[in-house]
SEBA-342619 format. One record per residue (C-alpha): residue number from 1; residue in one letter; x, y, z. Coordinates in steps of 0.001 Angstrom, whole numbers, plus 500000, padded with zeros to 6 digits. Layout:
N
[NUM,'a',[X,Y,Z]]
...
END
This chain:
426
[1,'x',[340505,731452,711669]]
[2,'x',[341344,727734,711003]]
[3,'x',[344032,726329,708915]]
[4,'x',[341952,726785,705778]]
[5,'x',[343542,728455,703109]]
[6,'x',[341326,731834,702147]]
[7,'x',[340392,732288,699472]]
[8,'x',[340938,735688,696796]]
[9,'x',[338007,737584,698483]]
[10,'x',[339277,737295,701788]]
[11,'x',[342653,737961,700694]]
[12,'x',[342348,740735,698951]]
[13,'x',[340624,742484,701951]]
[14,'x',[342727,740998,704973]]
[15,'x',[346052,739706,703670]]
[16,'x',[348925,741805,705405]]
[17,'x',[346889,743743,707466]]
[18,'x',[346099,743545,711676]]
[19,'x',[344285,746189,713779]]
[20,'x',[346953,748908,714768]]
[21,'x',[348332,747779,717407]]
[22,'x',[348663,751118,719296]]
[23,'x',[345593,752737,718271]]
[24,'x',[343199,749646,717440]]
[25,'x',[342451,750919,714009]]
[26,'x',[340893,748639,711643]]
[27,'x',[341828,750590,708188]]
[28,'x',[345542,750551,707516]]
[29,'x',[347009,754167,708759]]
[30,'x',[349049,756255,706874]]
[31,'x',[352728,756346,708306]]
[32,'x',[353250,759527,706566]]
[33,'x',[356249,759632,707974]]
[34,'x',[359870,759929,706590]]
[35,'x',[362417,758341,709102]]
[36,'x',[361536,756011,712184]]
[37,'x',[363473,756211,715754]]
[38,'x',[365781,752918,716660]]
[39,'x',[365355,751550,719638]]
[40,'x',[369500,751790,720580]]
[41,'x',[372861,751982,718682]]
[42,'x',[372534,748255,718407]]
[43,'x',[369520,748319,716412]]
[44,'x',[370001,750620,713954]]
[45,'x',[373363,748827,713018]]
[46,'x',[371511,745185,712772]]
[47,'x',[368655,747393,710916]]
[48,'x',[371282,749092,708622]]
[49,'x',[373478,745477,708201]]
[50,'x',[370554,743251,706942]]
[51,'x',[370634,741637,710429]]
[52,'x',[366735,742620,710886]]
[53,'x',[363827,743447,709685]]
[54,'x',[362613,746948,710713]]
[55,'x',[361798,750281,709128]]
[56,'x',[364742,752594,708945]]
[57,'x',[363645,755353,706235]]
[58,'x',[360601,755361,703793]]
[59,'x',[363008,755581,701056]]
[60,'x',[363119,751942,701701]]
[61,'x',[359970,750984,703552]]
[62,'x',[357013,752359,705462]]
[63,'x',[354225,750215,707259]]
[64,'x',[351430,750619,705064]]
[65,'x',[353548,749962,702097]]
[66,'x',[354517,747184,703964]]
[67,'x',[350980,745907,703785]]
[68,'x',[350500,746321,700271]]
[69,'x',[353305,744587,699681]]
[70,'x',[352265,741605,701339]]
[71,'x',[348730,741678,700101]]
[72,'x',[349699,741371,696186]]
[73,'x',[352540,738783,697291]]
[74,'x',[349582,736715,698760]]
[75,'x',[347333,737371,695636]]
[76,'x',[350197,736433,692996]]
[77,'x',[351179,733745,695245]]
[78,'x',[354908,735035,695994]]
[79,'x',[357160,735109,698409]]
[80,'x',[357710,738681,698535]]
[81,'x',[356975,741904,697124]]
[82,'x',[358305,745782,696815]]
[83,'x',[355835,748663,695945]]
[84,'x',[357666,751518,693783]]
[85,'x',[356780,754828,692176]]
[86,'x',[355349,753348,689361]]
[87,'x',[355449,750618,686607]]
[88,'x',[358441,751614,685036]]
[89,'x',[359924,752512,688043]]
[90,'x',[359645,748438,688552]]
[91,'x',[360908,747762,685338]]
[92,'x',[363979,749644,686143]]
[93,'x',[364591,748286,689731]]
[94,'x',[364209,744294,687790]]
[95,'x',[366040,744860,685327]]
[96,'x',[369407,746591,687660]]
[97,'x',[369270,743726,689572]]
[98,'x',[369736,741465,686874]]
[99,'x',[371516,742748,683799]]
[100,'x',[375044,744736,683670]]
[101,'x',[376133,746944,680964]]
[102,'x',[376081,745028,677802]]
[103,'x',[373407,742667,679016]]
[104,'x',[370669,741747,676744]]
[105,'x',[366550,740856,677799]]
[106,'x',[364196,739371,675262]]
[107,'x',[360661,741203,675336]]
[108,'x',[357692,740239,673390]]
[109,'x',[356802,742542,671055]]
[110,'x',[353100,743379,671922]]
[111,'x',[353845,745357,675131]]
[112,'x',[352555,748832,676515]]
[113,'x',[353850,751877,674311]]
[114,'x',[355788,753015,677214]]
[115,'x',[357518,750085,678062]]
[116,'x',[359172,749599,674150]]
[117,'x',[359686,753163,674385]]
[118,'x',[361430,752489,677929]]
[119,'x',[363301,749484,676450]]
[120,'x',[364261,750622,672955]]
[121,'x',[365793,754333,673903]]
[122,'x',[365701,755130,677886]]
[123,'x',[367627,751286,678718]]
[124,'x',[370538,752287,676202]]
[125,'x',[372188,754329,678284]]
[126,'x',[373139,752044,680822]]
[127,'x',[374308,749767,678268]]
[128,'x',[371107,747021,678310]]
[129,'x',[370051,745894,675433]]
[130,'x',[366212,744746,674259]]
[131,'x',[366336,741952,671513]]
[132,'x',[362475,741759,670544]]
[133,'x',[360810,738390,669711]]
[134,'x',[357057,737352,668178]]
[135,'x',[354765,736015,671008]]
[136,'x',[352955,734831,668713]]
[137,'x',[355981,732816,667685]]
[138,'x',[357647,731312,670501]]
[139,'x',[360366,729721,668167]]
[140,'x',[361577,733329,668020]]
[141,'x',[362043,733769,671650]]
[142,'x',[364334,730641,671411]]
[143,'x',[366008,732297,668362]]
[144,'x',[366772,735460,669813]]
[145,'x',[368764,733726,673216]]
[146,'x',[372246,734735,673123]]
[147,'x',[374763,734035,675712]]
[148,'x',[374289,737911,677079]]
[149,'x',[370464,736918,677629]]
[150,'x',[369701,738056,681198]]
[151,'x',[365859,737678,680981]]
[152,'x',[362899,737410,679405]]
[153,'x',[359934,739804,679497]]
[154,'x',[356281,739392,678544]]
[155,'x',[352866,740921,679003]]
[156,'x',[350303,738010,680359]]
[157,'x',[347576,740383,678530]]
[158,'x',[349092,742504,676203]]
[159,'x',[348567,746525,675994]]
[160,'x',[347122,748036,673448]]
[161,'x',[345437,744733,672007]]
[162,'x',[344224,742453,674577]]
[163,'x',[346136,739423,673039]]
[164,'x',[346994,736700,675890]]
[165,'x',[350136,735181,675720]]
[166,'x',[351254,731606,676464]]
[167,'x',[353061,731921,679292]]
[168,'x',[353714,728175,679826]]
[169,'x',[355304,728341,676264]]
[170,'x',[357552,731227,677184]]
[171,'x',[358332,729729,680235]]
[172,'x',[359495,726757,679195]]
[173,'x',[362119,728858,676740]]
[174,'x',[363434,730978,679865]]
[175,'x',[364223,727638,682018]]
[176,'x',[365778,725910,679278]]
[177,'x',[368076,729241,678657]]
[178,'x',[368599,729768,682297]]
[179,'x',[366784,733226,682940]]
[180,'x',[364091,734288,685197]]
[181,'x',[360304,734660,682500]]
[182,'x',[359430,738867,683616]]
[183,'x',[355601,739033,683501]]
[184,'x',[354151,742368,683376]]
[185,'x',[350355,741186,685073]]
[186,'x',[348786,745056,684796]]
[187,'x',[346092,744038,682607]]
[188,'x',[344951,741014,683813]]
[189,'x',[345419,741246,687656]]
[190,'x',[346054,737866,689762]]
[191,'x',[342169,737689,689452]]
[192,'x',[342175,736678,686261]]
[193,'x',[345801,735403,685929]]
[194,'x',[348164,734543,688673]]
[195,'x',[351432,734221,686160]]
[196,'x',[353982,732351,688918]]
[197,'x',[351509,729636,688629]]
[198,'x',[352636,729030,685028]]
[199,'x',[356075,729614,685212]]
[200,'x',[356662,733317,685905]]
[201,'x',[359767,734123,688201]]
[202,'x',[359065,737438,688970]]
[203,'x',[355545,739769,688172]]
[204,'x',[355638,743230,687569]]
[205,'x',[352269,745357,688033]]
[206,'x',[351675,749268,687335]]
[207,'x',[349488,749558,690388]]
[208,'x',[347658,752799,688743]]
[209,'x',[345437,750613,687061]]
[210,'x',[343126,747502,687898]]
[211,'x',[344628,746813,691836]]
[212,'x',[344110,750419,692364]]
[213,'x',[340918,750715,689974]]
[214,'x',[340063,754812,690764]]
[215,'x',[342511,756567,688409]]
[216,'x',[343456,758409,691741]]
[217,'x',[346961,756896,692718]]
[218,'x',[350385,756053,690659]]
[219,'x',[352550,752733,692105]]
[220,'x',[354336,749931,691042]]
[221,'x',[354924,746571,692549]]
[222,'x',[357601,744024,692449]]
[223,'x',[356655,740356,692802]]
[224,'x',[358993,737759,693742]]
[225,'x',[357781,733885,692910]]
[226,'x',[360700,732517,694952]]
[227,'x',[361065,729777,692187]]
[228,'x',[364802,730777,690712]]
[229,'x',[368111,730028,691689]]
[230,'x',[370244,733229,691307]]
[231,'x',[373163,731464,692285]]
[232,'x',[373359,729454,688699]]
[233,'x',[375728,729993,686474]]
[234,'x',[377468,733380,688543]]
[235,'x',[375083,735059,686034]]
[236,'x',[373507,737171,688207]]
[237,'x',[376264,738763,690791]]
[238,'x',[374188,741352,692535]]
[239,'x',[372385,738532,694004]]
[240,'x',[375328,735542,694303]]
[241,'x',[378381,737570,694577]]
[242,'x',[379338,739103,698326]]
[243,'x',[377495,742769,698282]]
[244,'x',[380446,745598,699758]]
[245,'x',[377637,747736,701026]]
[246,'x',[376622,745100,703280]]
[247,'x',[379934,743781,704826]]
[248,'x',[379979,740950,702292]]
[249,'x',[376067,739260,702953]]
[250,'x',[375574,736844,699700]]
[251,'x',[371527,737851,699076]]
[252,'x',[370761,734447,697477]]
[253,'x',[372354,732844,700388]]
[254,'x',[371268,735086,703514]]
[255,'x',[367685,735134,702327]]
[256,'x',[366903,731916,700172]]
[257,'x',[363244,732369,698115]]
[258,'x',[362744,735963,698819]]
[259,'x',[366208,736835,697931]]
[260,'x',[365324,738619,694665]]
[261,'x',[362552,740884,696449]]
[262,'x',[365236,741548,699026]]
[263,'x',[367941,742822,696006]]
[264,'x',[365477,745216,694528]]
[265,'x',[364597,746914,698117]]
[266,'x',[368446,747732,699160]]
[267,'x',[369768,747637,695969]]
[268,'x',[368017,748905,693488]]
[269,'x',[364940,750914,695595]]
[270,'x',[367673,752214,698063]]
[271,'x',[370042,753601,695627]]
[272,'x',[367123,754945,692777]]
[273,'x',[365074,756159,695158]]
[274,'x',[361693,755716,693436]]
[275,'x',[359902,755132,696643]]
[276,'x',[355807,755142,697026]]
[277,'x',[354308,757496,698893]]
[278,'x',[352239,755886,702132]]
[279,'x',[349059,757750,700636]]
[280,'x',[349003,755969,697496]]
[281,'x',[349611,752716,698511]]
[282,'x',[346887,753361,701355]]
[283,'x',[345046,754428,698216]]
[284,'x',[345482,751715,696187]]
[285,'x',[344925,749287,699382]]
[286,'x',[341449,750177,699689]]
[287,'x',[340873,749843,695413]]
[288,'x',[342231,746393,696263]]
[289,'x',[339773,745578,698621]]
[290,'x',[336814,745347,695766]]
[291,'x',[339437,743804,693218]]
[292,'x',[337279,740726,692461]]
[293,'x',[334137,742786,692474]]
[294,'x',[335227,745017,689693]]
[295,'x',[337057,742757,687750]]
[296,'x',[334518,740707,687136]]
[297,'x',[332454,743473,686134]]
[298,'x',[335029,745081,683760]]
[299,'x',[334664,741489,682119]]
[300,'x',[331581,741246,681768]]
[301,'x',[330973,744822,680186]]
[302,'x',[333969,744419,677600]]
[303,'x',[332368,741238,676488]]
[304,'x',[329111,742925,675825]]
[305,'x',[331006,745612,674493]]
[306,'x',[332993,743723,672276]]
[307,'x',[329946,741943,670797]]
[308,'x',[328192,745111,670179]]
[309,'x',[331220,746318,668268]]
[310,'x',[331809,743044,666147]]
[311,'x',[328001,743481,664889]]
[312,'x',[328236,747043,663763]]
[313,'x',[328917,748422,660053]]
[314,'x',[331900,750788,661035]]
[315,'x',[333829,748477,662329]]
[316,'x',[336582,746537,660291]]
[317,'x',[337599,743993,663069]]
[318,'x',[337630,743745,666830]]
[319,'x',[340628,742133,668934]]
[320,'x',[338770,740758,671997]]
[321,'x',[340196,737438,673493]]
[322,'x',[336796,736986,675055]]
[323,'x',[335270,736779,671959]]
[324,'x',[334761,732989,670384]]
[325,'x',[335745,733901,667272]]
[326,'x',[339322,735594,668016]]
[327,'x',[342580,734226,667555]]
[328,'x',[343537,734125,671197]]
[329,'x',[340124,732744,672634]]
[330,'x',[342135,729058,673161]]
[331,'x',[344492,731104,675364]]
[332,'x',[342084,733351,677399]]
[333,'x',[339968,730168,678184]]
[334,'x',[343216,728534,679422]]
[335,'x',[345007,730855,681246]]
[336,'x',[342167,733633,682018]]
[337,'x',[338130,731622,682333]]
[338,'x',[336532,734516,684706]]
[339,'x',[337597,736859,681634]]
[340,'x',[339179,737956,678627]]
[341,'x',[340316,741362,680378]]
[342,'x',[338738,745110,680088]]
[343,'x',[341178,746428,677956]]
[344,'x',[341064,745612,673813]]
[345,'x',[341201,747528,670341]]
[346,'x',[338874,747817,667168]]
[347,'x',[339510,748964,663456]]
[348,'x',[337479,751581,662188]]
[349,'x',[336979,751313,658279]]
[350,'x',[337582,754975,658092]]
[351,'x',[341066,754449,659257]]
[352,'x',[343137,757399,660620]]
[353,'x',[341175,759837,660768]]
[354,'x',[338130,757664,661807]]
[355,'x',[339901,757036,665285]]
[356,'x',[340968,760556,665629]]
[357,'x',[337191,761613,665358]]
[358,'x',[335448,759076,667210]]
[359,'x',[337188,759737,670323]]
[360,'x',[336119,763235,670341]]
[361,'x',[332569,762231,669558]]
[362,'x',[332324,759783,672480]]
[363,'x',[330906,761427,676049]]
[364,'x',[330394,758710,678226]]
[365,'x',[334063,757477,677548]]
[366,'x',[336855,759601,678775]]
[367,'x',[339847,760364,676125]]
[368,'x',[342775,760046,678369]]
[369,'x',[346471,757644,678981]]
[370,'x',[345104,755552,680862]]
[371,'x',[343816,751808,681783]]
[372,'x',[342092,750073,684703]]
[373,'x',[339792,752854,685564]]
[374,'x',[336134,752534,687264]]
[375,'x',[335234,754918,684429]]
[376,'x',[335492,753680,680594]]
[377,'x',[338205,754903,678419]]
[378,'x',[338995,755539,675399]]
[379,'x',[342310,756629,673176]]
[380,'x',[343662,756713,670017]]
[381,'x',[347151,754738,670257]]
[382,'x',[348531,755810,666858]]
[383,'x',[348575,759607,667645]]
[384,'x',[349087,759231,671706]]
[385,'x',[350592,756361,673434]]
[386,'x',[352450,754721,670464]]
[387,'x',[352872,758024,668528]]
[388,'x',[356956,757598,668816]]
[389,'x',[356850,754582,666686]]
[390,'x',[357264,754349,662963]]
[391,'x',[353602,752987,660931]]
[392,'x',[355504,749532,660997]]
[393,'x',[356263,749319,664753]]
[394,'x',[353038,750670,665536]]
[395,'x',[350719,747381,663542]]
[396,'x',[353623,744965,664886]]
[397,'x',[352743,746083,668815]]
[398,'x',[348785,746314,667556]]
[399,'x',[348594,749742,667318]]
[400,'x',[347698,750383,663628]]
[401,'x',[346542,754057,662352]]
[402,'x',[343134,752737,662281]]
[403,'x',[343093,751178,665651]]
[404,'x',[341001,752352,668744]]
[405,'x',[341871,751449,672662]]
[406,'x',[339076,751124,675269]]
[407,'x',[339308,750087,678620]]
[408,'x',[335576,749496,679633]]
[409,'x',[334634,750818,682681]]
[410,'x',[331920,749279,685388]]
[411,'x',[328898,751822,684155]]
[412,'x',[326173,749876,683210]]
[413,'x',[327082,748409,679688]]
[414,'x',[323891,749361,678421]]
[415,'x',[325045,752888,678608]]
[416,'x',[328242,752173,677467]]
[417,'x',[326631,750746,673769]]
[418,'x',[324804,753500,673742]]
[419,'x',[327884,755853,673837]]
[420,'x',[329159,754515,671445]]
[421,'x',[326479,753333,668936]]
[422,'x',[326055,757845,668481]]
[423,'x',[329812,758126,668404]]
[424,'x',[329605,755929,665298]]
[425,'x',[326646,757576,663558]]
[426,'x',[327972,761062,664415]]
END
């Protein structure tokens, strides 16, 4: 190929991945495999030291991780990337590497039910603290800096509602406090929204949804943008300060712009252990492959969705970025043009118990947890996902009693309207 940069496409089939080199295979194999043989005693102590690359244990890496790992680096335009568990298991491995007990991260408010749940009670007990500002406000994200700020942490398209953030905005807050802007990309995916390219430090994705697309395979993934200097301030010491496990190697200093990806696979991967297994991530390799085929579809449905929903008499009000008349359509034309996202909520007039019922009339949709699906969704965040928040808590993260999640599938949309339209007479 010449020097030409390729373009998402191409990346998202190719990027990270050769023909086996033993074998010839096109498809990435499955090293389902645990441990890997050195070569000599002299190799597995460079391997073990941080003296080379290599695979030692899939604990810490595996080959076809290995290629998913480079493919979303090259999407998001990082450096480097780790594939965990999950997408809190990535919030936990960020978060160790930057914050010690008594630490404090700002998060936007709107985020994933999970993720305040994560933040609020699991993050207590090792002594890190959550300090929750507006996004809608981004004088409050200036407010809430303290001197024990560590980080900040945003959606780009936040879960339940489909609100888009500013991410410049918050950006420009995190640099002037000295801390790396967190940017959880699930929703959008870098086709819609590549975050590092307005400001994000360091993108977090739960690969179970859009990159994987099938509702087949849990992961997380840890981007590194390469863009912060660790070494600022001796605010960060697990990446600035000489690491005892590894004979006294400085990470920001031995490995420069991939430094922080570097931290969370021997530091925090290594030690927690949430490690993906090779299947999923050859799983959610091959959902990656038709990323910008499906996204664009999901788009396109919700829109069409969205619209349908706005016209009908049931309906109180419908959050949709996409949609000209919402409050965030400025943003999502900014920061996301193929798309507003799959993923938004609706008020039903009959409130409570209007949501309850409608999700058990609907038969295309499928009531489950879940987002980023082929198939459309549905839930009902007040009594599932955001069920462990008070009535307050809940309308503040957009999750009122009367609100309704869908995350609109790639059926044809026509069916989809349909679905719904008897759900709504019924």
């Amino acid at each position: 190929m010449s020097d030409r940069l390729p373009g998402f496409s191409t990346l998202a089939v190719h990027a990270g991945a050769q023909p086996d080199p033993t074998t010839g295979a096109r498809a990435t194999p499955i090293y389902q495999t645990t441990s890997f043989v050195f070569n000599d005693a002299d190799h597995a102590a460079s391997l073990f030291g941080l003296q080379a690359f290599g695979n030692i244990y899939t604990r810490i890496g595996n080959p076809t991780n290995a290629v998913l790992e480079e493919r979303v680096a090259a999407l998001e335009g990082g450096t480097a990337a780790l594939a965990v568990a999950s997408g809190h298991a990535a919030q936990v491995v960020v978060l160790q590497q930057l914050l010690q007990p008594g630490d404090e991260f700002i998060a936007a408010r709107k985020l994933y039910g999970g993720s305040i749940n994560q933040f609020t009670h699991a993050f207590k007990s090792f002594g890190w603290n959550v300090v929750w500002a507006d996004p809608d406000d981004i004088a409050s994200f200036e407010r809430a800096v303290t001197p024990r700020t560590k980080a900040i942490f945003i959606e780009s398209i936040a879960n339940p509602a489909g609100s888009i953030t500013d991410i410049e905005a918050i950006s420009t807050v995190a640099r002037k406090a000295g801390v790396p802007l967190i940017v959880d990309n699930t929703l959008a995916s870098p086709y819609l929204i590549r975050p590092i390219d307005h400001g994000a430090d360091i993108v977090v994705h739960s690969l179970t949804k859009f990159l994987g697309g099938h509702g087949n395979s849990l992961g997380g993934i840890i981007v590194d943008a390469g863009t912060f200097d660790w070494s600022t301030g001796g605010k960060y010491p697990m990446l600035s300060e000489p690491r005892p496990e590894y004979h006294g190697i400085r990470l920001q200093e031995t490995f420069g712009n991939f430094a922080f990806a570097i931290a969370c696979r021997v530091l925090g991967l290594r030690d927690l252990g949430p490690a993906l297994s090779p299947f999923n991530a050859f799983m959610i390799l091959t959902g990656i492959e038709t990323l910008p085929l499906r996204m664009q579809k999901h788009c396109d449905n919700a829109k069409a969705v969205a619209e349908f929903l706005a016209g009908h008499p049931a309906v109180a009000s419908v959050s949709y970025a996409g949609l000209p008349s919402d409050k965030y359509n400025r943003l999502a034309r900014k920061y996301a043009p193929k798309g507003a996202g799959a993923v938004f909520t609706f008020s039903l007039k009959g409130g409570y118990d209007a949501g309850v019922n409608l999700v058990s009339k609907l038969q295309l949709f499928s009531h489950l947890a879940n987002v980023g699906d082929t198939r459309s969704l549905v839930i009902h965040p007040a009594s599932t996902t955001h069920s462990q928040l008070d009535d307050a808590a809940k309308i503040k993260s957009g999750a009122g009693p009367d609100v309704v999640r869908l995350s609109v599938g790639i059926e044809d949309k026509e069916d989809l309207i349909a679905d719904l339209e008897q759900a709504l007479a019924a």
